[in-house]
Biopython code that builds the backbone (N, CA, C, O; Angstrom):
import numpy as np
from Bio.PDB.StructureBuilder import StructureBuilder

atoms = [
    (1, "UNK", "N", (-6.664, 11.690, -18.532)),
    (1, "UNK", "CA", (-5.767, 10.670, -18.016)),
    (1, "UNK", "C", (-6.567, 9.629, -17.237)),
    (1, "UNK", "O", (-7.718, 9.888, -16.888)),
    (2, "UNK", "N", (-5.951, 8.381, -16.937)),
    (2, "UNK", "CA", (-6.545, 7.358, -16.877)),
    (2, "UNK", "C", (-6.579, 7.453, -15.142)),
    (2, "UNK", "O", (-5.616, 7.969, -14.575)),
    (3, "UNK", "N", (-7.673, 6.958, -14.391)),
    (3, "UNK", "CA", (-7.370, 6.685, -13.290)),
    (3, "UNK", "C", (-6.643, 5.302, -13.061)),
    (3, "UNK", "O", (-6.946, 4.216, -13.554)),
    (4, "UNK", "N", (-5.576, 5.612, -12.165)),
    (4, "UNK", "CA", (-4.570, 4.394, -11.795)),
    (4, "UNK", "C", (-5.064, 4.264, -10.386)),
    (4, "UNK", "O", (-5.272, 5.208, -9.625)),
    (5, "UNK", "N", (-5.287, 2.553, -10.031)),
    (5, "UNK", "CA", (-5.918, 1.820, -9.138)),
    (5, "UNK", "C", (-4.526, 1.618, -8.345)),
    (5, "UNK", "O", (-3.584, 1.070, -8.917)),
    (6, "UNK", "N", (-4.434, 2.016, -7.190)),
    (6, "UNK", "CA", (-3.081, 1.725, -5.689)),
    (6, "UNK", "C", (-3.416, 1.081, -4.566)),
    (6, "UNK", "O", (-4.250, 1.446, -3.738)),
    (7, "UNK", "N", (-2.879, 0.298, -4.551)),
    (7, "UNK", "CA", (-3.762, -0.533, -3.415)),
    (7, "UNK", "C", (-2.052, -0.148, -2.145)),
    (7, "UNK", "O", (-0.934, -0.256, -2.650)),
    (8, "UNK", "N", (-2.141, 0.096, -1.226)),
    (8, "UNK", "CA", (-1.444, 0.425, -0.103)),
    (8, "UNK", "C", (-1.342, -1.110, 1.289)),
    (8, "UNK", "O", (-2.220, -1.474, 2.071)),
    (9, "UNK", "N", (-0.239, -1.537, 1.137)),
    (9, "UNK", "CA", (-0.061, -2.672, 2.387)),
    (9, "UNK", "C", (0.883, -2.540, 3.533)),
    (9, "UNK", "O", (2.057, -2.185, 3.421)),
    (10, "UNK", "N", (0.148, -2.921, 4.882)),
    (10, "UNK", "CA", (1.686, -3.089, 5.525)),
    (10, "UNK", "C", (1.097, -3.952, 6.785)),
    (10, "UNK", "O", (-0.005, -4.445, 6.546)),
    (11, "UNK", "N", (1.433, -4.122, 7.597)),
    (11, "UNK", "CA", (1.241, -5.301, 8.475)),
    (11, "UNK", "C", (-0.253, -5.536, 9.165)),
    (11, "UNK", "O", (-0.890, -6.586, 9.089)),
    (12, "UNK", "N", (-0.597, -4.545, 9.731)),
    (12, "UNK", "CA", (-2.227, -5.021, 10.377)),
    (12, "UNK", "C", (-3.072, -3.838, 10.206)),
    (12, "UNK", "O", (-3.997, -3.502, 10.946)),
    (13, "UNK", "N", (-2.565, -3.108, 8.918)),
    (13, "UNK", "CA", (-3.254, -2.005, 8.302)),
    (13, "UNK", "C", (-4.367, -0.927, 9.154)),
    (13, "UNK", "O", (-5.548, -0.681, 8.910)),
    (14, "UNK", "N", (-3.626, -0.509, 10.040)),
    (14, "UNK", "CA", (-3.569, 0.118, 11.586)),
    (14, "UNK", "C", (-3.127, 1.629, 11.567)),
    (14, "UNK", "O", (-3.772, 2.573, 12.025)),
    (15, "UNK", "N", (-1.688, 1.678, 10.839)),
    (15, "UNK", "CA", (-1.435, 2.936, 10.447)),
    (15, "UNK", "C", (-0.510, 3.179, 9.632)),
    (15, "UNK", "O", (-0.237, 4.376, 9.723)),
    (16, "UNK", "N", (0.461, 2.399, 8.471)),
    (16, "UNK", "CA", (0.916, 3.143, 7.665)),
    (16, "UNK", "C", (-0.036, 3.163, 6.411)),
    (16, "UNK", "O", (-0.215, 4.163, 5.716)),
    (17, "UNK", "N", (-0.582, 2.024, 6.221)),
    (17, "UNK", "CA", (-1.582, 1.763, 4.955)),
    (17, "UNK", "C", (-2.293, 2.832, 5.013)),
    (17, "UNK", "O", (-2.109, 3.891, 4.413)),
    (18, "UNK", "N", (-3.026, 2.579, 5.667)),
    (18, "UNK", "CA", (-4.110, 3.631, 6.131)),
    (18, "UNK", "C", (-3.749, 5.359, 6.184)),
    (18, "UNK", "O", (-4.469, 6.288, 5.817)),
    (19, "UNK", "N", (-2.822, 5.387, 6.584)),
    (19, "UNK", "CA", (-2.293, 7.030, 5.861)),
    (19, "UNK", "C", (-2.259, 7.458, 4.801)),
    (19, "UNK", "O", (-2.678, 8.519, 4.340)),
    (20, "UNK", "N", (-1.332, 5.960, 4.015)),
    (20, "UNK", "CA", (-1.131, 6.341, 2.645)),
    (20, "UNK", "C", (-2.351, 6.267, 1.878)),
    (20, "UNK", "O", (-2.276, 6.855, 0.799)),
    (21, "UNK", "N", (-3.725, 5.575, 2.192)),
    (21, "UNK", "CA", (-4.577, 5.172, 1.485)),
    (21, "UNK", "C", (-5.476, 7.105, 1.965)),
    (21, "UNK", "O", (-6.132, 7.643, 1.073)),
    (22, "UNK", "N", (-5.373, 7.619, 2.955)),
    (22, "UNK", "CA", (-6.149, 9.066, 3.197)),
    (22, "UNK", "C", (-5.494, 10.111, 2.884)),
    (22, "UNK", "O", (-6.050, 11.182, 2.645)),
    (23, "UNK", "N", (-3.623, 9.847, 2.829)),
    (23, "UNK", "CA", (-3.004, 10.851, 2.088)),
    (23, "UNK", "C", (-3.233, 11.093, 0.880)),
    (23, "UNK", "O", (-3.338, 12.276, 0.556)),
    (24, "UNK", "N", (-3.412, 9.799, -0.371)),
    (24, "UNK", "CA", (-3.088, 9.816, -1.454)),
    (24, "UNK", "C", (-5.112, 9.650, -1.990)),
    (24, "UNK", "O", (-5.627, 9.432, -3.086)),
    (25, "UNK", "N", (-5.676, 9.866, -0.702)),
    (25, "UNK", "CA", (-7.133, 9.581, -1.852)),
    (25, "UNK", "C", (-7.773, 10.943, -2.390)),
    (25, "UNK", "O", (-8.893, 11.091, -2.880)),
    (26, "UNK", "N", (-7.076, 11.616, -2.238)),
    (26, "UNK", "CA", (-7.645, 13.325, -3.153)),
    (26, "UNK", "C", (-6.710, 13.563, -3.914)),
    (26, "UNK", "O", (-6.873, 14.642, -4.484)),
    (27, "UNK", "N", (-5.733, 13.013, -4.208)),
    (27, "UNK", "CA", (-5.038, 13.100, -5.524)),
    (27, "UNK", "C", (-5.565, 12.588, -6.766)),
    (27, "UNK", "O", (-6.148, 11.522, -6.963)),
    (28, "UNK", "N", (-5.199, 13.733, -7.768)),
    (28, "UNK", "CA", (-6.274, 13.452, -9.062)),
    (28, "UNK", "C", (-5.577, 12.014, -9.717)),
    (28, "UNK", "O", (-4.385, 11.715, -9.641)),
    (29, "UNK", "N", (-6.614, 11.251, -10.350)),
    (29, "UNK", "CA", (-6.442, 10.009, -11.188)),
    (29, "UNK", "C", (-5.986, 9.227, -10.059)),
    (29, "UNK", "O", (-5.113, 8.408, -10.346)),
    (30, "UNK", "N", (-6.218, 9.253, -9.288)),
    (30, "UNK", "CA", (-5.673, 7.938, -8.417)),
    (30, "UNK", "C", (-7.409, 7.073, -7.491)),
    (30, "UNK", "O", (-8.353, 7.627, -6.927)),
    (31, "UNK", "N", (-7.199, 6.023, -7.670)),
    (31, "UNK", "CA", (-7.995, 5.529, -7.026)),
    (31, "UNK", "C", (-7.483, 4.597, -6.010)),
    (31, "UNK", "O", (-7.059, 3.572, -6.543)),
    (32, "UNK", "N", (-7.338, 4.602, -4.290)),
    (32, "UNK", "CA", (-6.708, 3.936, -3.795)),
    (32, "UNK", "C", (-7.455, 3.342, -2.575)),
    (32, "UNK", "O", (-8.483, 3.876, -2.159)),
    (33, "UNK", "N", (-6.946, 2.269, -2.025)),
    (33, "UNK", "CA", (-7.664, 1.118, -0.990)),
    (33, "UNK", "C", (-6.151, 0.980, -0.440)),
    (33, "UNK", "O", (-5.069, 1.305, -0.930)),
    (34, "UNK", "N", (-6.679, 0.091, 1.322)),
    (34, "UNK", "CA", (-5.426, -0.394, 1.799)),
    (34, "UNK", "C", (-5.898, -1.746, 2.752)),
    (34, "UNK", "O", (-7.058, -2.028, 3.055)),
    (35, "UNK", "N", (-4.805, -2.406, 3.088)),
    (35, "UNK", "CA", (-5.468, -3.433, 3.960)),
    (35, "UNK", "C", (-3.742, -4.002, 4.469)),
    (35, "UNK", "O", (-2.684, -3.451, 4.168)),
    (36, "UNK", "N", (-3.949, -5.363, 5.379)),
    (36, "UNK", "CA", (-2.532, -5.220, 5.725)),
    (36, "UNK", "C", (-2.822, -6.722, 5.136)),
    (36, "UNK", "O", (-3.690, -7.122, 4.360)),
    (37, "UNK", "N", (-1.411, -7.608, 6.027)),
    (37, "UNK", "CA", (-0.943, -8.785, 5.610)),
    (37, "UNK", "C", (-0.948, -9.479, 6.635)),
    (37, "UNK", "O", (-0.841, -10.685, 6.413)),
    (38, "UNK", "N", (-1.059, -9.082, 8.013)),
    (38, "UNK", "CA", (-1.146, -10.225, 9.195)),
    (38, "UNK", "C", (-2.567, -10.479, 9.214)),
    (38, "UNK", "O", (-3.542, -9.733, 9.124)),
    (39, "UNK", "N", (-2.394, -12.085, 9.395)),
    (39, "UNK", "CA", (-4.096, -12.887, 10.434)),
    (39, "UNK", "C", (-4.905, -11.643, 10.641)),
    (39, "UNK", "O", (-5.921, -11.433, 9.978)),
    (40, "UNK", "N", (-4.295, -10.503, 11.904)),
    (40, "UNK", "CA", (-5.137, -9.701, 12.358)),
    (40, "UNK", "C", (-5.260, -8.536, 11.874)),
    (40, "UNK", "O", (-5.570, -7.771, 12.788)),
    (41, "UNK", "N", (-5.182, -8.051, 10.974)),
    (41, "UNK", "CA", (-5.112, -6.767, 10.463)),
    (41, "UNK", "C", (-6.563, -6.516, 10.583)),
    (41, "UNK", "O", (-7.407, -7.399, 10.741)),
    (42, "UNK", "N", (-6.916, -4.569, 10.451)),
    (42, "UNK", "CA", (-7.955, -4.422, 10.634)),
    (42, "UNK", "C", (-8.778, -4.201, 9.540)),
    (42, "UNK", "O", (-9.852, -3.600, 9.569)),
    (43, "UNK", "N", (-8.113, -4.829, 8.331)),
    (43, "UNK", "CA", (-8.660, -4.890, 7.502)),
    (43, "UNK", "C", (-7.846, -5.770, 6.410)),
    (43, "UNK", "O", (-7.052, -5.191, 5.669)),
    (44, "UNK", "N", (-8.056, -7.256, 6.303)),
    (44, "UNK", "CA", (-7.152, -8.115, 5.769)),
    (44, "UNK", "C", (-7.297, -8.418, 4.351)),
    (44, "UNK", "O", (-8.390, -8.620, 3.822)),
    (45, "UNK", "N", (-6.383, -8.441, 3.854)),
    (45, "UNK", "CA", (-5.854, -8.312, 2.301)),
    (45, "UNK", "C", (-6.936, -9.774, 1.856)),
    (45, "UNK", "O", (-7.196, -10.883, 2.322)),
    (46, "UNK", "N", (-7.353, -8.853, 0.561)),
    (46, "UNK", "CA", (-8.593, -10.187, -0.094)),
    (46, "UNK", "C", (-7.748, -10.157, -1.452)),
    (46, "UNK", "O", (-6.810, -9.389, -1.662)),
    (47, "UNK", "N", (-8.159, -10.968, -2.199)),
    (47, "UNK", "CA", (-8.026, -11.796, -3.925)),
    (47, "UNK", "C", (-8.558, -10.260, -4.445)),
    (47, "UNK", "O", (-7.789, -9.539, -5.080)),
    (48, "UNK", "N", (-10.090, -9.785, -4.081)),
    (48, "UNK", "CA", (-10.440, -8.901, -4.924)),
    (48, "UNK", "C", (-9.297, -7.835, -5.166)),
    (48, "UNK", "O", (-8.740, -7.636, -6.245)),
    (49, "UNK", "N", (-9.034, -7.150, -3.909)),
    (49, "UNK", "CA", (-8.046, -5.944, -3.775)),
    (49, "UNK", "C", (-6.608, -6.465, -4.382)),
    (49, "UNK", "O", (-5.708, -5.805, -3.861)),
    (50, "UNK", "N", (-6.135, -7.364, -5.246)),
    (50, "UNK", "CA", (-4.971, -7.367, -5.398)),
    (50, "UNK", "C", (-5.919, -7.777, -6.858)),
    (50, "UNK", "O", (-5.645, -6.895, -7.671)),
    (51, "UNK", "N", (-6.383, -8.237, -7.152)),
    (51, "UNK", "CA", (-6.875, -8.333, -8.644)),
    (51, "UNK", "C", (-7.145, -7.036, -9.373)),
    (51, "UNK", "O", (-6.701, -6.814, -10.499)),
    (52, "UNK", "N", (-8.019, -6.043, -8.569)),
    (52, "UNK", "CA", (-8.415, -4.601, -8.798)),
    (52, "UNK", "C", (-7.171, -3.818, -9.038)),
    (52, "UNK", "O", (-6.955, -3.412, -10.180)),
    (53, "UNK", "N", (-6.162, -3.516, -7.882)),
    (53, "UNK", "CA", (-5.188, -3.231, -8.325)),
    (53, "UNK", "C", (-4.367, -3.287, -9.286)),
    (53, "UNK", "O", (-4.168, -4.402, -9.770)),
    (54, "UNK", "N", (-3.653, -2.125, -9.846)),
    (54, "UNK", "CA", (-2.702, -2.015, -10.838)),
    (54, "UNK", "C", (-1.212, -1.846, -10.182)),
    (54, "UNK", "O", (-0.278, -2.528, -10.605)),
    (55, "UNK", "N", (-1.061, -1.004, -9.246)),
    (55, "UNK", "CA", (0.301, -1.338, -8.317)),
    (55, "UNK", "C", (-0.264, -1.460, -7.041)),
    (55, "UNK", "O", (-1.372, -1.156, -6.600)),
    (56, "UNK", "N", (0.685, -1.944, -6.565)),
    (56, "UNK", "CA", (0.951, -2.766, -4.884)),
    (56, "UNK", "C", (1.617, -2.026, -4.490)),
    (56, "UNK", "O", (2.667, -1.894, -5.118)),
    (57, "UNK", "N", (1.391, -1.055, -3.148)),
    (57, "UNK", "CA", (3.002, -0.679, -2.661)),
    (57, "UNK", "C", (2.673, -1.248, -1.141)),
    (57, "UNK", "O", (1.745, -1.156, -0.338)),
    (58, "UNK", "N", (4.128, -1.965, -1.219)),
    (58, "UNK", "CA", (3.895, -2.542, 0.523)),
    (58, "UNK", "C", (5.467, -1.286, 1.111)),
    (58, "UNK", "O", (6.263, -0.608, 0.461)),
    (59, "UNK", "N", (5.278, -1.500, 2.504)),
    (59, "UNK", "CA", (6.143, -0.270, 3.813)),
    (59, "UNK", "C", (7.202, -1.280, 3.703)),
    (59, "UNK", "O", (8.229, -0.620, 3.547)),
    (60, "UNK", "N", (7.483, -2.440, 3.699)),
    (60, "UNK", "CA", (8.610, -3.038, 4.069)),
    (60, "UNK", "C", (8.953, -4.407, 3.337)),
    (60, "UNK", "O", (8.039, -5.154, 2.991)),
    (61, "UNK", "N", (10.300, -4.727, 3.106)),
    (61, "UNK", "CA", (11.026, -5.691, 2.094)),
    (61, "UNK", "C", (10.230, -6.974, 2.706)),
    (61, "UNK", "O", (9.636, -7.675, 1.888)),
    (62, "UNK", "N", (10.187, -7.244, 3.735)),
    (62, "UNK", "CA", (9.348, -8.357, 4.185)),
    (62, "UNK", "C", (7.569, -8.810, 4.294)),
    (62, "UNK", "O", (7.090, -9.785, 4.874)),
    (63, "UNK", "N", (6.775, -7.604, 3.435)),
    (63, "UNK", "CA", (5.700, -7.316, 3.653)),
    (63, "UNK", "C", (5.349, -8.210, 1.610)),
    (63, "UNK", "O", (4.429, -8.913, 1.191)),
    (64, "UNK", "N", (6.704, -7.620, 0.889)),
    (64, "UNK", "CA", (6.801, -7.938, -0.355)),
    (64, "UNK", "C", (7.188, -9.182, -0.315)),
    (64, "UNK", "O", (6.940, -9.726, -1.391)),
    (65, "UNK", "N", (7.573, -9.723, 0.271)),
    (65, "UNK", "CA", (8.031, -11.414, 0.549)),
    (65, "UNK", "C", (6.664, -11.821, 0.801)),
    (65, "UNK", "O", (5.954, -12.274, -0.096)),
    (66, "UNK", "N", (6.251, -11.662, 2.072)),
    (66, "UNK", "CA", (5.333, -12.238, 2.404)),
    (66, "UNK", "C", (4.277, -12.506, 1.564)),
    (66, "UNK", "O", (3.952, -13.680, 1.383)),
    (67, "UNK", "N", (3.491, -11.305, 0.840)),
    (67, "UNK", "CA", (2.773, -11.315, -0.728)),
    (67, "UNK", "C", (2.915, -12.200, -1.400)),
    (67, "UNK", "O", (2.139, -13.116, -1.673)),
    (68, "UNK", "N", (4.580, -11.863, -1.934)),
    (68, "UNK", "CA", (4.484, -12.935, -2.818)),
    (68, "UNK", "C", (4.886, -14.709, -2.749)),
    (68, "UNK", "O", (4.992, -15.512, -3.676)),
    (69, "UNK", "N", (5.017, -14.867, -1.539)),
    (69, "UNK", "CA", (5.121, -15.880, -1.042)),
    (69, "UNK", "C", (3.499, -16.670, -1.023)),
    (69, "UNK", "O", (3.371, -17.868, -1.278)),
    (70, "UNK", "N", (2.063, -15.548, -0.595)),
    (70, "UNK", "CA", (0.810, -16.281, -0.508)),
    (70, "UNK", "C", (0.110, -15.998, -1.696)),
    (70, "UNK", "O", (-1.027, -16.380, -1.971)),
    (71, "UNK", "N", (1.035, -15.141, -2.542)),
    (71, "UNK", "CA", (-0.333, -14.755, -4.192)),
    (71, "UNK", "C", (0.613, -14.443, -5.253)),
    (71, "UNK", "O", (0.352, -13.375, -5.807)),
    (72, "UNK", "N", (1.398, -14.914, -5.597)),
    (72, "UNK", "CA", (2.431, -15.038, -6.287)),
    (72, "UNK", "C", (1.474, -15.014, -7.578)),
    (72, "UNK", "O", (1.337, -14.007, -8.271)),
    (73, "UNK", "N", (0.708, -16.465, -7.867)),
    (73, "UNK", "CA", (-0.178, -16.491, -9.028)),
    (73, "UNK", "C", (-1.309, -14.840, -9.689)),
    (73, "UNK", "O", (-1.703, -14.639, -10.838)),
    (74, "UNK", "N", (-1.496, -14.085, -8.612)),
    (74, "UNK", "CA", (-2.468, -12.845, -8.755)),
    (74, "UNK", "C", (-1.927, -11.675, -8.539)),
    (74, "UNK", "O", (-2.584, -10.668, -8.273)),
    (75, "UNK", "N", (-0.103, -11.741, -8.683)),
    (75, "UNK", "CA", (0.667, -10.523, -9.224)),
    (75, "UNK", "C", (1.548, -10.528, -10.698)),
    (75, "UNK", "O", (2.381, -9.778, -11.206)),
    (76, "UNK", "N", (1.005, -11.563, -11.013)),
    (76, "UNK", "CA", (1.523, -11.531, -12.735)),
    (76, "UNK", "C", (1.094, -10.183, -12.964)),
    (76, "UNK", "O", (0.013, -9.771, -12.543)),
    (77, "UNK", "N", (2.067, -9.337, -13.749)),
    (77, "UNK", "CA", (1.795, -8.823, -14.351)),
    (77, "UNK", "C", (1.615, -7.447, -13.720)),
    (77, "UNK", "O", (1.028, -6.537, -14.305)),
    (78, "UNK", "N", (2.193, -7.322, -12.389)),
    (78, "UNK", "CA", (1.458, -6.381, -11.809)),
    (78, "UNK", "C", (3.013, -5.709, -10.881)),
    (78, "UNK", "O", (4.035, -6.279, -10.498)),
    (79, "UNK", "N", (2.480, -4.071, -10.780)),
    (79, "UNK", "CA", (3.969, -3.531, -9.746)),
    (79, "UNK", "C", (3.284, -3.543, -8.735)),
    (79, "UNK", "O", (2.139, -3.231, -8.408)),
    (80, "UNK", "N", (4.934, -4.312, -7.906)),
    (80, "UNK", "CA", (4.909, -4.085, -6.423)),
    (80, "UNK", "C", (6.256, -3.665, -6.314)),
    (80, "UNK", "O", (7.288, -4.274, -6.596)),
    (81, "UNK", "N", (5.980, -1.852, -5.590)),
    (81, "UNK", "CA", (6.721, -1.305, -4.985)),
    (81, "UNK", "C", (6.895, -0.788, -3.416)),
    (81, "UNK", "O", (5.972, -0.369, -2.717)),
    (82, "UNK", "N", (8.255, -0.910, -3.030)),
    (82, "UNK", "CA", (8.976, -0.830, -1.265)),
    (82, "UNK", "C", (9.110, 0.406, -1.203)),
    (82, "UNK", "O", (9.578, 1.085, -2.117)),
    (83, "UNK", "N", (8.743, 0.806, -0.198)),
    (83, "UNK", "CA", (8.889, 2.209, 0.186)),
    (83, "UNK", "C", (9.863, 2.273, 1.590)),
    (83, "UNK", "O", (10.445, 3.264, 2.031)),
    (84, "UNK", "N", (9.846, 0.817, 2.173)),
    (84, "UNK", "CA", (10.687, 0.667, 3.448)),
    (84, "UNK", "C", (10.770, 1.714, 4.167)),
    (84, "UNK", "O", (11.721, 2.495, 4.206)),
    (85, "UNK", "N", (9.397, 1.787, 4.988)),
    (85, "UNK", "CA", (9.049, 2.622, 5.932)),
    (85, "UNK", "C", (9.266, 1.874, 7.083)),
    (85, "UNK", "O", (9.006, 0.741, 6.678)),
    (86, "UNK", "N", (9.522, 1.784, 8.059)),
    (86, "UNK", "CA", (9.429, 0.576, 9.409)),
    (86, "UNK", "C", (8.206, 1.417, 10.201)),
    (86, "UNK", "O", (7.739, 2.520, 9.920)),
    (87, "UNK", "N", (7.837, 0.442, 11.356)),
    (87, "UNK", "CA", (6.790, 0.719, 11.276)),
    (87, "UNK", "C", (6.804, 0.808, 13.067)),
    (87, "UNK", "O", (6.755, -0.035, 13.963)),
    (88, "UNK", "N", (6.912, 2.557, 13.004)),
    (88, "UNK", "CA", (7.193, 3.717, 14.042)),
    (88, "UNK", "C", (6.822, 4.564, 13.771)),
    (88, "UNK", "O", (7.427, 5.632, 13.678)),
    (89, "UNK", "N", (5.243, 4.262, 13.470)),
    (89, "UNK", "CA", (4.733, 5.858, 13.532)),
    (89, "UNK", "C", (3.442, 5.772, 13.330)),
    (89, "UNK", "O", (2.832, 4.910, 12.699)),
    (90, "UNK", "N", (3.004, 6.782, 13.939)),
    (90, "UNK", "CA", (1.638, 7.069, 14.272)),
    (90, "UNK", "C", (0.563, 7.042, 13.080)),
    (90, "UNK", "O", (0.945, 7.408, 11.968)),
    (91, "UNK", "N", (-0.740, 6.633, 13.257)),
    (91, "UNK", "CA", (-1.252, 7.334, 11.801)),
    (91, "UNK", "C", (-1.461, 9.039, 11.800)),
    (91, "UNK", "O", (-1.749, 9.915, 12.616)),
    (92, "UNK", "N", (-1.198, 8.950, 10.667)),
    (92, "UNK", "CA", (-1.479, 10.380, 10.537)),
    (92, "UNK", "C", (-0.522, 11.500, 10.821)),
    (92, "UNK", "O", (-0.502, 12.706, 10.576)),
    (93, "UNK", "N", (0.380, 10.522, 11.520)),
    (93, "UNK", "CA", (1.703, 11.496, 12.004)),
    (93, "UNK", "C", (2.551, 12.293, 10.944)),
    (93, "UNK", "O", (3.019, 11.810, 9.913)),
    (94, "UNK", "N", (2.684, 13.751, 11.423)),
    (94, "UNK", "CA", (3.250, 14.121, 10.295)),
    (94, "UNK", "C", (4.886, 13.894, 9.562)),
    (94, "UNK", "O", (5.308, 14.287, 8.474)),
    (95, "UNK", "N", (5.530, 13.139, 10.599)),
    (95, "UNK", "CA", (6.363, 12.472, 9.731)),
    (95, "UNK", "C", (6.159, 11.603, 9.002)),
    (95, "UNK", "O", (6.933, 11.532, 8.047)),
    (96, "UNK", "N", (5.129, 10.633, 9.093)),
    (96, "UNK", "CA", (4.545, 9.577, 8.325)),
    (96, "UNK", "C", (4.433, 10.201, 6.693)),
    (96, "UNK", "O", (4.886, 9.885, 5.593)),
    (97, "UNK", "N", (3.644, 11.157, 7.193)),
    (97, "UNK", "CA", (3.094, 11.845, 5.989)),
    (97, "UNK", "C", (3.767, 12.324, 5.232)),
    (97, "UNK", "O", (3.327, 12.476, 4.092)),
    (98, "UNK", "N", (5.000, 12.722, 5.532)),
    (98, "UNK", "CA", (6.203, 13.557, 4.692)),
    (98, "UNK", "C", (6.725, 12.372, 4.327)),
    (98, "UNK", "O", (7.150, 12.281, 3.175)),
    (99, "UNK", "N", (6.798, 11.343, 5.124)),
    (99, "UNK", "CA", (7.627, 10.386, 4.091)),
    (99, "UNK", "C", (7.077, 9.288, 3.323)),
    (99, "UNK", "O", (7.708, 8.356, 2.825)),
    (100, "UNK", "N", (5.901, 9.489, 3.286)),
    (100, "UNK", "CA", (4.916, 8.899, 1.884)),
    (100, "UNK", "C", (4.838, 9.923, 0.685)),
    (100, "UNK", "O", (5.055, 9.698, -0.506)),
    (101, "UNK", "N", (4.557, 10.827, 1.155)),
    (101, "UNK", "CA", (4.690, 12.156, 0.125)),
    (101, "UNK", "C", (6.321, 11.794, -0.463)),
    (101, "UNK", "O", (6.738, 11.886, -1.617)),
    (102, "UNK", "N", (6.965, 11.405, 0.637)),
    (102, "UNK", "CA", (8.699, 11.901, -0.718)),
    (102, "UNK", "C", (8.854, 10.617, -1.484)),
    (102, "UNK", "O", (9.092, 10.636, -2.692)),
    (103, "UNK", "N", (8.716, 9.445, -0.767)),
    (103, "UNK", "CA", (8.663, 8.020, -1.308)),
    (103, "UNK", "C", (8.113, 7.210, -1.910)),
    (103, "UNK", "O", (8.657, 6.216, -2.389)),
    (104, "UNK", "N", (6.502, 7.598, -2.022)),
    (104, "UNK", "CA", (5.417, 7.066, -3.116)),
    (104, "UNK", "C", (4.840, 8.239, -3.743)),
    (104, "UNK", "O", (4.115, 8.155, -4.735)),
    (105, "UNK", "N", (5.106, 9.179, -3.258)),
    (105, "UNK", "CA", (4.586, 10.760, -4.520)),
    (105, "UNK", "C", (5.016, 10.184, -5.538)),
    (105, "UNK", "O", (4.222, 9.630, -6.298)),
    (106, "UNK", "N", (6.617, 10.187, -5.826)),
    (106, "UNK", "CA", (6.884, 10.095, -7.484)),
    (106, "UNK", "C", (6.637, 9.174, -7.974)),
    (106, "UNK", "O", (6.726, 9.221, -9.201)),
    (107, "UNK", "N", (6.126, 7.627, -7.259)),
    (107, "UNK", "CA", (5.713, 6.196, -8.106)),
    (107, "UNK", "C", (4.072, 7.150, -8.365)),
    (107, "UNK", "O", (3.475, 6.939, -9.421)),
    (108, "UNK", "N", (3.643, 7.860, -7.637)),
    (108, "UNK", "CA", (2.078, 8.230, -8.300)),
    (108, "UNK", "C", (1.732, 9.065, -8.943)),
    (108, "UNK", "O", (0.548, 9.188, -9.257)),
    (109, "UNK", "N", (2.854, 10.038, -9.397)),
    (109, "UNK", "CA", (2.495, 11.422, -10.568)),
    (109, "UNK", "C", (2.401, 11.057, -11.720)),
    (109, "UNK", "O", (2.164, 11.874, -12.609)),
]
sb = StructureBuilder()
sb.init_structure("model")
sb.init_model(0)
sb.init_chain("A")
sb.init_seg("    ")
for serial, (resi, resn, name, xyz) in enumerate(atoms, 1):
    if name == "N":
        sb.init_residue(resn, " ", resi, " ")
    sb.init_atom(name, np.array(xyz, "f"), 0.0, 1.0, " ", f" {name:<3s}", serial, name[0])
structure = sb.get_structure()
């Protein structure tokens, strides 16, 4: 099976990205990165990481606006899926974690 490329977003990629990108990186066939969408994130969304990517999943309906509001042209063709997580919670927290596991598990099996 093919490895599928996930790129993980959410606001200043601090702590939900970043979970989902250490939850989901020992799962087989998956290859995944994360970064956020504000000015300050601690790791800010580039051209490469959305070109590389095969799906997008952003935490919140406004995270998917925002995207496609600044790269509209470099998601042809491409899924972006909401998991509408808000963003109350710790990294690593284990509620975090249970609810990436129930909400982006089945977009990644």
């Amino acid at each position: 099976m093919a490895t599928r490329r996930v790129l993980f977003l959410c606001s200043r990629n601090r702590l939900r990205s970043p979970t989902a990108e250490q939850v989901f990186s020992t799962w087989p066939n998956l290859d995944v990165d994360s970064a956020g969408l504000a000015d300050d994130a601690e790791t800010a969304l580039t051209a490469e990481q959305l070109d590389w990517a095969e799906l997008i999943v952003v935490m919140e309906a406004s995270h998917r606006r925002r995207l496609q509001a600044r790269h509209r042209a470099r998601l042809k063709g491409k899924r972006v899926a909401c998991l509408d997580i808000p963003d109350r919670y710790a990294f690593m927290q284990p509620e975090l974690v249970a609810l990436l596991l129930k909400k982006a598990g089945p977009l990644l099996r």
